[in-house]
PQR file with spaces between the fields and no chain letter, atoms N, CA, C, O and H, PARSE charges and radii, in Angstrom:
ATOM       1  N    UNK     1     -19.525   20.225   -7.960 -0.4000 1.5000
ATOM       2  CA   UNK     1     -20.405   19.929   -9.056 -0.0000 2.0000
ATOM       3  C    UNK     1     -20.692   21.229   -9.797  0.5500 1.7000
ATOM       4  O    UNK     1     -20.798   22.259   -9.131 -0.5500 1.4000
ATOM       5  N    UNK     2     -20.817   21.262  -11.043 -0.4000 1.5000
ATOM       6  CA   UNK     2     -20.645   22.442  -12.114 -0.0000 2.0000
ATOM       7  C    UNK     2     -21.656   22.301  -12.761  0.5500 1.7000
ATOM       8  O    UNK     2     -21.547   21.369  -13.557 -0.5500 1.4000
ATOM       9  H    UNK     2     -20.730   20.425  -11.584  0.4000 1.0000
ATOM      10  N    UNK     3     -22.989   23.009  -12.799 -0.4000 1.5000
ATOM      11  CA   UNK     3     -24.227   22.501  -13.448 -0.0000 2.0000
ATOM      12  C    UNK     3     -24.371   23.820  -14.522  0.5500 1.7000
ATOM      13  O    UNK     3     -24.012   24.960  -14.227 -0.5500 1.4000
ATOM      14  H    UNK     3     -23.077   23.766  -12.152  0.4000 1.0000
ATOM      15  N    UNK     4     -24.824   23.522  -15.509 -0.4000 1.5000
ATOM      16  CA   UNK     4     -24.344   24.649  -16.511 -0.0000 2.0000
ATOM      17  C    UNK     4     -25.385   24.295  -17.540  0.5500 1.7000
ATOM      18  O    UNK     4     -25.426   23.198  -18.098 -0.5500 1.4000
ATOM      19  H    UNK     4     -25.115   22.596  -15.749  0.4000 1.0000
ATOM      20  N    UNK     5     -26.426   25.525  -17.814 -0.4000 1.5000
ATOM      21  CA   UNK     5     -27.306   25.146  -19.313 -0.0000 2.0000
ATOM      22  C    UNK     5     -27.014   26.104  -20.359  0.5500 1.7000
ATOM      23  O    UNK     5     -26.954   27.330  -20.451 -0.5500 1.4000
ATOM      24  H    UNK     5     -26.393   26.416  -17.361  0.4000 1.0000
ATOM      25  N    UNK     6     -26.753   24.491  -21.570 -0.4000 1.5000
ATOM      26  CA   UNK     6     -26.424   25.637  -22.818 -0.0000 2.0000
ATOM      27  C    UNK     6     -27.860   25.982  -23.672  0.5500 1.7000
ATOM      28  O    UNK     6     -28.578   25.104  -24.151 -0.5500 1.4000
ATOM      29  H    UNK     6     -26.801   23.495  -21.495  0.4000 1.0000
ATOM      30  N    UNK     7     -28.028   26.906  -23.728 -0.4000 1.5000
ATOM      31  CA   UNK     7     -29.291   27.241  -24.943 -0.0000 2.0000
ATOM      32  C    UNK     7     -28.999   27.152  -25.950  0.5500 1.7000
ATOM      33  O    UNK     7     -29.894   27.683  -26.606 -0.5500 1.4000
ATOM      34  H    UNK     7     -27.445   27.619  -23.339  0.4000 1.0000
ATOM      35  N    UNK     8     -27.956   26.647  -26.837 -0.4000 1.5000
ATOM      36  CA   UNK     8     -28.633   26.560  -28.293 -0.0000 2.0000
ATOM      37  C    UNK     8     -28.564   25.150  -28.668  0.5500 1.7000
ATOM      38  O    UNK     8     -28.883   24.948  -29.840 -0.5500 1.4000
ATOM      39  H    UNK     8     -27.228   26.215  -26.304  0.4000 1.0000
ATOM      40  N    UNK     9     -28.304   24.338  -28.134 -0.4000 1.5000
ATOM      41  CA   UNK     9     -28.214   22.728  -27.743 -0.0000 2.0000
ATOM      42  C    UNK     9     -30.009   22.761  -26.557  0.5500 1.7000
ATOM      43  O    UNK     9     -30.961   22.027  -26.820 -0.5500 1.4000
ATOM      44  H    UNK     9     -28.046   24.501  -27.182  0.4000 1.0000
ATOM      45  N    UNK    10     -30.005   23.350  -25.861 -0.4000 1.5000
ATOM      46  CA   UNK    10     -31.539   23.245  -25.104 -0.0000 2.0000
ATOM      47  C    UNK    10     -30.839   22.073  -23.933  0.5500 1.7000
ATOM      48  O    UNK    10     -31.488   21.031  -23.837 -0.5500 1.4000
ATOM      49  H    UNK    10     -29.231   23.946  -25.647  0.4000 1.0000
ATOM      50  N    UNK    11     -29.838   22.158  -23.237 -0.4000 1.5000
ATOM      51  CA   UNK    11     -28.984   20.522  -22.792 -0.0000 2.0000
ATOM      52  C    UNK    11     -28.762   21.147  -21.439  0.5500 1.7000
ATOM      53  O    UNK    11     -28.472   22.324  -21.226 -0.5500 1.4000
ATOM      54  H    UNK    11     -29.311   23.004  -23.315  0.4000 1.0000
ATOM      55  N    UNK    12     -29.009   19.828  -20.225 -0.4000 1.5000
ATOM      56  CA   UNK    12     -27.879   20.514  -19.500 -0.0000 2.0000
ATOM      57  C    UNK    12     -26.640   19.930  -19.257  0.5500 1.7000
ATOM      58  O    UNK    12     -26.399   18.733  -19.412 -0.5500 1.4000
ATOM      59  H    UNK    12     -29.245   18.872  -20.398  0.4000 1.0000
ATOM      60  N    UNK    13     -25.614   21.035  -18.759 -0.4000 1.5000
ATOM      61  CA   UNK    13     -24.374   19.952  -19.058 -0.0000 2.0000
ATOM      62  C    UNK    13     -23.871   19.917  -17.129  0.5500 1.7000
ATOM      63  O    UNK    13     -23.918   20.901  -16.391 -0.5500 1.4000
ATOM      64  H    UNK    13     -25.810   22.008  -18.633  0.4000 1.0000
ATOM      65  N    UNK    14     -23.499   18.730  -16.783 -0.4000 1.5000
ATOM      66  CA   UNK    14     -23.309   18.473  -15.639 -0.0000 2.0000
ATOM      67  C    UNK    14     -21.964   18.119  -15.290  0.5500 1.7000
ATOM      68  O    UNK    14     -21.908   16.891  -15.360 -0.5500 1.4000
ATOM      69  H    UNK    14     -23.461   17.930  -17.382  0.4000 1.0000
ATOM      70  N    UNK    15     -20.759   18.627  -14.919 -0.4000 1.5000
ATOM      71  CA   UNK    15     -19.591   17.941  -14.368 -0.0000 2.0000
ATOM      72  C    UNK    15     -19.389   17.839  -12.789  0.5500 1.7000
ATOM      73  O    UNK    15     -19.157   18.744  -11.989 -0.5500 1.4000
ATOM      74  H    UNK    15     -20.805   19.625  -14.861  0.4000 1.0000
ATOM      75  N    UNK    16     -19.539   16.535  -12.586 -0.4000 1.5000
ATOM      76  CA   UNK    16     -19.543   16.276  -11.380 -0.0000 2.0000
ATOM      77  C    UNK    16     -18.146   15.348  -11.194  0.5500 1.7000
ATOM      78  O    UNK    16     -17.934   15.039  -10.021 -0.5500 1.4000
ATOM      79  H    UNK    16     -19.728   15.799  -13.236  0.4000 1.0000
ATOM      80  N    UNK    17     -17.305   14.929  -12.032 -0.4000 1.5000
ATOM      81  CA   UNK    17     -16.271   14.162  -11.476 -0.0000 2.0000
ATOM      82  C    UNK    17     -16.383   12.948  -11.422  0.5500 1.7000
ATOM      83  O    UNK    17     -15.513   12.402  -10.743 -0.5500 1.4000
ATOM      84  H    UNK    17     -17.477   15.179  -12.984  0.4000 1.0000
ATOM      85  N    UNK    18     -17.379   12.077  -12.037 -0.4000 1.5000
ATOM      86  CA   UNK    18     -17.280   10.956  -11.790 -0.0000 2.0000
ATOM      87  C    UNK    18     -16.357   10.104  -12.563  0.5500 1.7000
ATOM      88  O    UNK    18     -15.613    9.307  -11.991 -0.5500 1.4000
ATOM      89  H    UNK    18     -18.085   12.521  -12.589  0.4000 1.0000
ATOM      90  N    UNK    19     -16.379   10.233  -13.745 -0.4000 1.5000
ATOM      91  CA   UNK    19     -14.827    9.448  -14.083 -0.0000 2.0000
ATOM      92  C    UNK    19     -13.817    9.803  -13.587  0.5500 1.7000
ATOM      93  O    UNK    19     -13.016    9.523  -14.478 -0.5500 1.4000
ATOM      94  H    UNK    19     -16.983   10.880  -14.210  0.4000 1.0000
ATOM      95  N    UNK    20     -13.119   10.329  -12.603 -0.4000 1.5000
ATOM      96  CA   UNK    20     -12.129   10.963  -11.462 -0.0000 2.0000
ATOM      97  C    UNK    20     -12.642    9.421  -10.496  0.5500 1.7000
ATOM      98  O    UNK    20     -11.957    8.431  -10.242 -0.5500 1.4000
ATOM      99  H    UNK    20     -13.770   10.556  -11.879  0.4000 1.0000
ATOM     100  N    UNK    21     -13.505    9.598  -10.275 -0.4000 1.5000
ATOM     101  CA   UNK    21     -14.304    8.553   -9.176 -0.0000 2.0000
ATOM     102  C    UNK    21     -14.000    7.102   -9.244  0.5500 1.7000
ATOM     103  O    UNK    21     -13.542    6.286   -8.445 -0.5500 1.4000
ATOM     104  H    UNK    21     -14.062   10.402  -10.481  0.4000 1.0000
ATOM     105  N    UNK    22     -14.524    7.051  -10.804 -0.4000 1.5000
ATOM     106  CA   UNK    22     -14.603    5.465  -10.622 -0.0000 2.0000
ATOM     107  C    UNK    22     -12.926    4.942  -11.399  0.5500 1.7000
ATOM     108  O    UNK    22     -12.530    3.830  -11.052 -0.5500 1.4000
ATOM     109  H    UNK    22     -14.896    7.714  -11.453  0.4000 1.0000
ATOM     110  N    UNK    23     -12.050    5.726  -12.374 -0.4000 1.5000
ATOM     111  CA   UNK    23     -10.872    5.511  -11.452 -0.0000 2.0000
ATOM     112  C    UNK    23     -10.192    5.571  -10.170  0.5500 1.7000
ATOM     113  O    UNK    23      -9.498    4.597   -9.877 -0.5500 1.4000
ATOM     114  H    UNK    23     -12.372    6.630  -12.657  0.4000 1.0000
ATOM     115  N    UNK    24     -10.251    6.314   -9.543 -0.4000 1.5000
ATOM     116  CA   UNK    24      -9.786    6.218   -8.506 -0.0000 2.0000
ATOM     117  C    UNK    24     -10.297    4.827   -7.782  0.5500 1.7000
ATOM     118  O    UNK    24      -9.430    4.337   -7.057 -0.5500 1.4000
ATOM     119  H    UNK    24     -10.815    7.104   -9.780  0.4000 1.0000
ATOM     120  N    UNK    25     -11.478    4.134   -7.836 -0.4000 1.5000
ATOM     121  CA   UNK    25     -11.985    2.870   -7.061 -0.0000 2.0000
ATOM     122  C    UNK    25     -11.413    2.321   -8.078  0.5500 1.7000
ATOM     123  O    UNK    25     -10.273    2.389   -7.619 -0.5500 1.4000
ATOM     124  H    UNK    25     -12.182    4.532   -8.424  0.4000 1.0000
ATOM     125  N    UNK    26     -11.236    1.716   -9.327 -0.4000 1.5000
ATOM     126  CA   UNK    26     -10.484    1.146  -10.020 -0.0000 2.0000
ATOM     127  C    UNK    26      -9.210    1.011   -9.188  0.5500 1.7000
ATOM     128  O    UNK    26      -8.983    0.043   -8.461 -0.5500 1.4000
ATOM     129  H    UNK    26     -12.163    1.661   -9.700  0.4000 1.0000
ATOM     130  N    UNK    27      -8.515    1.903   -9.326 -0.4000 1.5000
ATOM     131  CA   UNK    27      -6.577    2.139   -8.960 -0.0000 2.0000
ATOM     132  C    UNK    27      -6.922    1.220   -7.848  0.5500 1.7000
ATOM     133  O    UNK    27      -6.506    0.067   -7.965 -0.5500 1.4000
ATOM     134  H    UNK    27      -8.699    2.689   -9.916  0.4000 1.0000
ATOM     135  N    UNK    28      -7.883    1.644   -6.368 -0.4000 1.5000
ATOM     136  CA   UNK    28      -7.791    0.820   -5.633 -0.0000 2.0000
ATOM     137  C    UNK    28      -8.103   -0.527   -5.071  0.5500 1.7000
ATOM     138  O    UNK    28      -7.683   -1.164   -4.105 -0.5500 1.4000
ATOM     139  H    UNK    28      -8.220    2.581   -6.273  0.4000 1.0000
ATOM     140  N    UNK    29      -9.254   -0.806   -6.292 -0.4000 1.5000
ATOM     141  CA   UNK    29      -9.460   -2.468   -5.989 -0.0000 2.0000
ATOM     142  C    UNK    29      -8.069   -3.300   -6.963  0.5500 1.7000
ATOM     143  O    UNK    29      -7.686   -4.455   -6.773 -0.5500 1.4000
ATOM     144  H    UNK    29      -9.596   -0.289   -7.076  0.4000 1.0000
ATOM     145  N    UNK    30      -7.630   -2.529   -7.780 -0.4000 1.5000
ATOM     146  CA   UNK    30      -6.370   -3.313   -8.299 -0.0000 2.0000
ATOM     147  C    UNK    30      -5.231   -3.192   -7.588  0.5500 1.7000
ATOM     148  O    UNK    30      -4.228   -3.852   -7.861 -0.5500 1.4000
ATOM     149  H    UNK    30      -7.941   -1.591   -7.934  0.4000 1.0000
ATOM     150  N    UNK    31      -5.281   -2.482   -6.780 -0.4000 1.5000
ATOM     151  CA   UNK    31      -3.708   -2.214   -5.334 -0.0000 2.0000
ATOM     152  C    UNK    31      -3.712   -3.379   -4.598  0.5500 1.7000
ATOM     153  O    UNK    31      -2.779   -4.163   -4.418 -0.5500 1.4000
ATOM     154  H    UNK    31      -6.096   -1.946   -6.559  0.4000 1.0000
ATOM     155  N    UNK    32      -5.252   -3.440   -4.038 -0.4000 1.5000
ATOM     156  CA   UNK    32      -6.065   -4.583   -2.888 -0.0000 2.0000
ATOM     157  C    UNK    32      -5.633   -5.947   -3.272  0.5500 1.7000
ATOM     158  O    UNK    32      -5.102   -6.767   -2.523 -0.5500 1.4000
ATOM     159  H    UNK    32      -6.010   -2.803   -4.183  0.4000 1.0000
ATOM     160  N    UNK    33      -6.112   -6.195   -5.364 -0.4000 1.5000
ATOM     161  CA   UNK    33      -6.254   -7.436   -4.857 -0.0000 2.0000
ATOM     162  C    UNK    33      -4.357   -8.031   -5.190  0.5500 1.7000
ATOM     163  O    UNK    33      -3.893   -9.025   -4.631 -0.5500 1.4000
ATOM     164  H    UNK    33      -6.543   -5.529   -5.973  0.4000 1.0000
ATOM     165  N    UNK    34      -3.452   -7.046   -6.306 -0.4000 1.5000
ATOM     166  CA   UNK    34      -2.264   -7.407   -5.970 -0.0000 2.0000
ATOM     167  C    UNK    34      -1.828   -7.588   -5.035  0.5500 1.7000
ATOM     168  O    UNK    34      -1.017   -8.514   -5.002 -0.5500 1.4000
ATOM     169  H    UNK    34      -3.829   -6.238   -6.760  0.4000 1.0000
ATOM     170  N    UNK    35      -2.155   -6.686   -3.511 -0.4000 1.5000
ATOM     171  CA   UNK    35      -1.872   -6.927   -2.046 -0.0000 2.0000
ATOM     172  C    UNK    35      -2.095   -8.117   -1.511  0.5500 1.7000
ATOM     173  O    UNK    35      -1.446   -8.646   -0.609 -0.5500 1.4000
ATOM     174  H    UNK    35      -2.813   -5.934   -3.538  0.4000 1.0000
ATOM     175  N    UNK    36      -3.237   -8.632   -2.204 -0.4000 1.5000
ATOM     176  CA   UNK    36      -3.969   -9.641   -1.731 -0.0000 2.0000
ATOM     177  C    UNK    36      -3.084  -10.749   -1.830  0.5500 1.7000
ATOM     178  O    UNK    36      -2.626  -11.436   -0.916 -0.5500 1.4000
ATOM     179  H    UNK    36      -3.764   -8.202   -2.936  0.4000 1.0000
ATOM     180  N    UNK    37      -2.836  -10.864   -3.489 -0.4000 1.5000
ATOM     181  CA   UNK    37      -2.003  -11.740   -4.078 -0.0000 2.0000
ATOM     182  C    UNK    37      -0.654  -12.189   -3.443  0.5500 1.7000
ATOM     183  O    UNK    37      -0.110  -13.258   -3.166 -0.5500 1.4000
ATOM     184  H    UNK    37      -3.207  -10.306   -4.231  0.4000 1.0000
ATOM     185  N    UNK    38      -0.364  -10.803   -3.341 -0.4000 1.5000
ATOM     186  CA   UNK    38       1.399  -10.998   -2.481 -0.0000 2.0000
ATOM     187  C    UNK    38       1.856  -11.661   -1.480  0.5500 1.7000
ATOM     188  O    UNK    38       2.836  -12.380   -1.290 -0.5500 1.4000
ATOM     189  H    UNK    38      -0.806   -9.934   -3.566  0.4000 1.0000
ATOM     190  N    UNK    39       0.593  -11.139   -0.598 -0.4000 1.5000
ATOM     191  CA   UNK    39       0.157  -11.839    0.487 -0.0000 2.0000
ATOM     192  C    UNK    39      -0.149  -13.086    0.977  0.5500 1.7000
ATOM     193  O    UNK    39      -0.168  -13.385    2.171 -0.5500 1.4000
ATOM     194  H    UNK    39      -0.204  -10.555   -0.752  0.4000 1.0000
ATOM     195  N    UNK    40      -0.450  -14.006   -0.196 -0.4000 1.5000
ATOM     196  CA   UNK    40      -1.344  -15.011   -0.061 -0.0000 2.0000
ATOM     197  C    UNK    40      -0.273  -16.059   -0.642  0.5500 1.7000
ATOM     198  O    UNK    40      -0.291  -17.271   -0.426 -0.5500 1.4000
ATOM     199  H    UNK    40      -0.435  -13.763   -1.166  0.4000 1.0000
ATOM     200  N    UNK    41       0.570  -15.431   -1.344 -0.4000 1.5000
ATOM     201  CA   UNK    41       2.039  -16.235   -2.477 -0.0000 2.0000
ATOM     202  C    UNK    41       2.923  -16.481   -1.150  0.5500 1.7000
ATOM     203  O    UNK    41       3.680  -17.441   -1.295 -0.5500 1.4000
ATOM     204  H    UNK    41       0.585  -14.447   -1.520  0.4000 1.0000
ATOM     205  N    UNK    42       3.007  -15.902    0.006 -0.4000 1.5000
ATOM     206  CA   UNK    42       4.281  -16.548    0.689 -0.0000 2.0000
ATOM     207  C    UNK    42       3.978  -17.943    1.180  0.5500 1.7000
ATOM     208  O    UNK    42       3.088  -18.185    1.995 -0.5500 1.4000
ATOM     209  H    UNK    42       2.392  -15.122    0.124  0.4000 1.0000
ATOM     210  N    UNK    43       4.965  -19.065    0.502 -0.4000 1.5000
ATOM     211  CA   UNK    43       4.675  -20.174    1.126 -0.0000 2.0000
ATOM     212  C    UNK    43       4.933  -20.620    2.345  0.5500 1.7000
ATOM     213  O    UNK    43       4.279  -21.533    2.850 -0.5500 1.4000
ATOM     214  H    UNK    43       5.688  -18.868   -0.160  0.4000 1.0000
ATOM     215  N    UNK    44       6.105  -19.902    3.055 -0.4000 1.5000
ATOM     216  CA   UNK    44       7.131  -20.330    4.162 -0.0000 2.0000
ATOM     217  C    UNK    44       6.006  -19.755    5.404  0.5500 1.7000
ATOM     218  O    UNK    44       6.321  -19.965    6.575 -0.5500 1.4000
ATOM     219  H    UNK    44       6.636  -19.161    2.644  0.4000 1.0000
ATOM     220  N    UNK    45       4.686  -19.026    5.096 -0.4000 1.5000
ATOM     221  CA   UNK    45       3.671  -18.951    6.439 -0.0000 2.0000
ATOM     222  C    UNK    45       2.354  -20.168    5.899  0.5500 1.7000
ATOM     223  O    UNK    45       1.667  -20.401    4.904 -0.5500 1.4000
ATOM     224  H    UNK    45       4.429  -18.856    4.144  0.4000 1.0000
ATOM     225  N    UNK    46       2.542  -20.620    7.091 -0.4000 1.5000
ATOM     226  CA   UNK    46       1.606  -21.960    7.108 -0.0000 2.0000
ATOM     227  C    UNK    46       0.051  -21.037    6.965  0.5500 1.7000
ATOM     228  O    UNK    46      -0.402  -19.966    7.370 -0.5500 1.4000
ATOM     229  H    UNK    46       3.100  -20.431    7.899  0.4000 1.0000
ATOM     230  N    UNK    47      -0.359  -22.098    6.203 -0.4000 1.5000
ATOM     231  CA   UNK    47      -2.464  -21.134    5.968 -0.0000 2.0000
ATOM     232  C    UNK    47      -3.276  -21.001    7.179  0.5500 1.7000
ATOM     233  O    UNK    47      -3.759  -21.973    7.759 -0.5500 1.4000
ATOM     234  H    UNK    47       0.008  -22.968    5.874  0.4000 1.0000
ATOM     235  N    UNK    48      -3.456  -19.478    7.649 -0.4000 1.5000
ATOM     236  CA   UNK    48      -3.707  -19.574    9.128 -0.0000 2.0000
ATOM     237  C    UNK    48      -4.913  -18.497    8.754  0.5500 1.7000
ATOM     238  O    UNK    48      -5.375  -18.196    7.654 -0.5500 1.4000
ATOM     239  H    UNK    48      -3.064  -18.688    7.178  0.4000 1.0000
ATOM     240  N    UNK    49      -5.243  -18.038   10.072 -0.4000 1.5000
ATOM     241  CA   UNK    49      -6.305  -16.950   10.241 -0.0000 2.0000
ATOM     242  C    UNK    49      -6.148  -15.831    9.148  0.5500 1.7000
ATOM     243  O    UNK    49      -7.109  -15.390    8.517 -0.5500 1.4000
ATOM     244  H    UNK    49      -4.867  -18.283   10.965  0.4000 1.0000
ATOM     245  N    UNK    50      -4.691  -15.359    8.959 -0.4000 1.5000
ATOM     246  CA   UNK    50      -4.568  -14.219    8.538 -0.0000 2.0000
ATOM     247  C    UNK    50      -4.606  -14.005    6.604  0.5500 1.7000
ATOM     248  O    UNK    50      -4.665  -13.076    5.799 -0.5500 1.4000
ATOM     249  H    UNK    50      -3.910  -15.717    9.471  0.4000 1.0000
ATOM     250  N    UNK    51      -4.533  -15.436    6.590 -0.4000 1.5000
ATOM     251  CA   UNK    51      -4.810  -16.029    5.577 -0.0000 2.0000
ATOM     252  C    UNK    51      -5.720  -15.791    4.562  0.5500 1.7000
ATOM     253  O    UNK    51      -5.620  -15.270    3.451 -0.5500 1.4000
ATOM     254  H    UNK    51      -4.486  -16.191    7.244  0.4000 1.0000
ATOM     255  N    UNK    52      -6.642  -16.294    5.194 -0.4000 1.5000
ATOM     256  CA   UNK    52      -7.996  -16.290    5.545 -0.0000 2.0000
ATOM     257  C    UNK    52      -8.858  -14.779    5.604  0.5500 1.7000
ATOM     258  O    UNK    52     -10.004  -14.464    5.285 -0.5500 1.4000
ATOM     259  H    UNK    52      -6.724  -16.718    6.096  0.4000 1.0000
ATOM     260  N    UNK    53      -7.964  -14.202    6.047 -0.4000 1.5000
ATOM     261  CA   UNK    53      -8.958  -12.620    5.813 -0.0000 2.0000
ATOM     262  C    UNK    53      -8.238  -12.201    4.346  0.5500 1.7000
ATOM     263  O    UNK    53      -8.999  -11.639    3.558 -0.5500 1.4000
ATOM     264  H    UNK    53      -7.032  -14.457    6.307  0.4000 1.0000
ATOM     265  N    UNK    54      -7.045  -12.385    3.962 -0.4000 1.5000
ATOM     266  CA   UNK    54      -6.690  -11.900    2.818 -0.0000 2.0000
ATOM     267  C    UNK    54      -7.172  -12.636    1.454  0.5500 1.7000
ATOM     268  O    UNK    54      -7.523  -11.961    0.486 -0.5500 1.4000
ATOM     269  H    UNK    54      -6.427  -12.841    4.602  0.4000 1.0000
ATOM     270  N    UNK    55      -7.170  -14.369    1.423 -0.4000 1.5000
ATOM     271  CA   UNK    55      -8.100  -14.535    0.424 -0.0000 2.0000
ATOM     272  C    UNK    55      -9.557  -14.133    0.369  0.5500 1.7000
ATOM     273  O    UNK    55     -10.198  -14.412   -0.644 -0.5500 1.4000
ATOM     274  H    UNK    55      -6.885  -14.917    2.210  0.4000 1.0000
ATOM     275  N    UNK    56     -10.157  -13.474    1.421 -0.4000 1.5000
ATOM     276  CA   UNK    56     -11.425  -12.988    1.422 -0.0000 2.0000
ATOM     277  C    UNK    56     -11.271  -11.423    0.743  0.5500 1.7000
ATOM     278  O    UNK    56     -12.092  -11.124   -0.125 -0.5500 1.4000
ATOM     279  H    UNK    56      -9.637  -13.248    2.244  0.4000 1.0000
ATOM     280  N    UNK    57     -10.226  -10.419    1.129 -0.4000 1.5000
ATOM     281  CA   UNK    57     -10.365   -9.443    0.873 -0.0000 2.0000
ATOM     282  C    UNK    57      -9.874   -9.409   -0.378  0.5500 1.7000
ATOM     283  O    UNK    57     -10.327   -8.545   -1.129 -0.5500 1.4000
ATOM     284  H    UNK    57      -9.560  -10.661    1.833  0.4000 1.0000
ATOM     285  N    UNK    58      -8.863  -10.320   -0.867 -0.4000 1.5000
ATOM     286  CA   UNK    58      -8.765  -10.728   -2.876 -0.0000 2.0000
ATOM     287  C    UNK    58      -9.820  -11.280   -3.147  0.5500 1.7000
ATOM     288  O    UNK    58      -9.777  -11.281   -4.378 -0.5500 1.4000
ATOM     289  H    UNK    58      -8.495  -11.022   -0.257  0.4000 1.0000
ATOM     290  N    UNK    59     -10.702  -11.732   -2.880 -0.4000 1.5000
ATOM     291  CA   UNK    59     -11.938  -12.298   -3.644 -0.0000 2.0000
ATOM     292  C    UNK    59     -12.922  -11.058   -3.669  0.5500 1.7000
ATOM     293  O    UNK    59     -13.666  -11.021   -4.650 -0.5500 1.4000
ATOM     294  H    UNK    59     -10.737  -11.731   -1.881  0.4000 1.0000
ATOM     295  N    UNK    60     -13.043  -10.023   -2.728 -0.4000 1.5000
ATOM     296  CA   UNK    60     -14.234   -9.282   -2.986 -0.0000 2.0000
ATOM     297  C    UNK    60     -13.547   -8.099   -3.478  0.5500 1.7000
ATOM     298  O    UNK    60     -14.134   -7.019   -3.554 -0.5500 1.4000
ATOM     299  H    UNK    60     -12.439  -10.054   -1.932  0.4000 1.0000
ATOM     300  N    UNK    61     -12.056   -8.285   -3.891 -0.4000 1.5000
ATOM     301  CA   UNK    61     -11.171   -7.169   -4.985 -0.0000 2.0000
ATOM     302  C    UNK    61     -11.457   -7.466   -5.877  0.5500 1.7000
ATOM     303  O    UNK    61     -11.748   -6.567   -6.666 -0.5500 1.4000
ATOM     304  H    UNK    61     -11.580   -9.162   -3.829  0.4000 1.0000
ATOM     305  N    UNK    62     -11.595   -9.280   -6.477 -0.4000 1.5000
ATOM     306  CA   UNK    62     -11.895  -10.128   -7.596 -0.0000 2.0000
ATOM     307  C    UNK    62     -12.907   -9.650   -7.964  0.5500 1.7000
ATOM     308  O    UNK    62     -12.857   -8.662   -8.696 -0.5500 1.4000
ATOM     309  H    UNK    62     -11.358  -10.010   -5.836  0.4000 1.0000
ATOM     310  N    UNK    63     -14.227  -10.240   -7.544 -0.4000 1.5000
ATOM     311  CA   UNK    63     -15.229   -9.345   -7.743 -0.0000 2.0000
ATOM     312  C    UNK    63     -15.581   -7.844   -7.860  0.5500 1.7000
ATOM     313  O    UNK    63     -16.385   -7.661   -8.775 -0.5500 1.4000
ATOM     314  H    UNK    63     -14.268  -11.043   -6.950  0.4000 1.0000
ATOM     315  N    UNK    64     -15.266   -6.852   -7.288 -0.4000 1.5000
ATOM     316  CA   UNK    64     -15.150   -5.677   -7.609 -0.0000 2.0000
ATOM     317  C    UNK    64     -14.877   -5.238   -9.042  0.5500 1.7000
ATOM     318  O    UNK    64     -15.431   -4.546   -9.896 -0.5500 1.4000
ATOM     319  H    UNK    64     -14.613   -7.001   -6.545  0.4000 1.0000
ATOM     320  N    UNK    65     -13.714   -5.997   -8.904 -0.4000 1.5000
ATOM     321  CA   UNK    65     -13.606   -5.498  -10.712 -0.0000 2.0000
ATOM     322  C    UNK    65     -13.918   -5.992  -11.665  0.5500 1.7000
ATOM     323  O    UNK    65     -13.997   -5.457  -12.770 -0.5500 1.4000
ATOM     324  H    UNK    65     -13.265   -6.559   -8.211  0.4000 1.0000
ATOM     325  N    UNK    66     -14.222   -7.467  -11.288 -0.4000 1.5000
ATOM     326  CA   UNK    66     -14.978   -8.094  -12.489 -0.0000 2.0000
ATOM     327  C    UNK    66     -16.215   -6.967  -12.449  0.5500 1.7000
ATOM     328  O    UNK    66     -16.582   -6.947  -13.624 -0.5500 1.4000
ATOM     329  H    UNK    66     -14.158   -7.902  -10.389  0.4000 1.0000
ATOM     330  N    UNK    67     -16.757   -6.351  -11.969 -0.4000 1.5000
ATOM     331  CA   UNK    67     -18.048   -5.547  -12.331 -0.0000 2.0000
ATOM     332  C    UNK    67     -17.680   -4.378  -12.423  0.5500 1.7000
ATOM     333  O    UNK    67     -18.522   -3.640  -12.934 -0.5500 1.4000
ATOM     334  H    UNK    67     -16.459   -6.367  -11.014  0.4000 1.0000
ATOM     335  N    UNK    68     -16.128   -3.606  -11.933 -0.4000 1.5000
ATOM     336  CA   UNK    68     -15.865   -2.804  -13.055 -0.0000 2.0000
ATOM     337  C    UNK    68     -15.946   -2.667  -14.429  0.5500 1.7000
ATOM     338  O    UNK    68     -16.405   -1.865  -15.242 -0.5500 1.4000
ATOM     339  H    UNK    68     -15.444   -4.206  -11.518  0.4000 1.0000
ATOM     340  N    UNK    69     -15.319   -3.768  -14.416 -0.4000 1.5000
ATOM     341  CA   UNK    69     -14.883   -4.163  -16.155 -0.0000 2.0000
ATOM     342  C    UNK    69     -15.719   -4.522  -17.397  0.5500 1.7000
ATOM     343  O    UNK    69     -15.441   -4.419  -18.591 -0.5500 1.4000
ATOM     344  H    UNK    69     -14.946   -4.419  -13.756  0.4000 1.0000
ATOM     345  N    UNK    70     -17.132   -5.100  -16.600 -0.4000 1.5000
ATOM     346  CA   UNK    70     -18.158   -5.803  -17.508 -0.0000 2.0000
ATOM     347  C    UNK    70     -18.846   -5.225  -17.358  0.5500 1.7000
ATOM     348  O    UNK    70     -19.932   -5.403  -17.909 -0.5500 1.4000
ATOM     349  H    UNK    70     -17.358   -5.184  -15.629  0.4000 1.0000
């Protein structure tokens, strides 16, 4: 974190990295829920347990970014 005051503005200026941040959680709730997706598209495995944890972990990817985004 880089905390820095300019005097002829009277401001302080703060770089801490957070747009670094909240792309980076971006990149990875959109990895998750394509994973999710991929995962969830094979028809030839019958809908079982494992299933089941992956439409859960695409739904709270779903969500994630819907509140990125909005």
């Amino acid at each position: 974190m880089d905390i820095k005051y300019n005097q002829t503005t009277a401001s302080i200026e703060i770089k801490d990295g957070l747009k670094n941040h909240f792309f980076i959680v971006k990149l990875l709730l959109i990895i998750t829920f394509i994973n999710a997706v991929l995962n969830l598209s094979n028809a030839q495995v019958a809908f079982g347990f494992m299933k089941i944890i992956w439409l859960f972990i695409g739904m709270v990817a779903a969500f994630g970014l819907r509140n990125y985004f909005f």
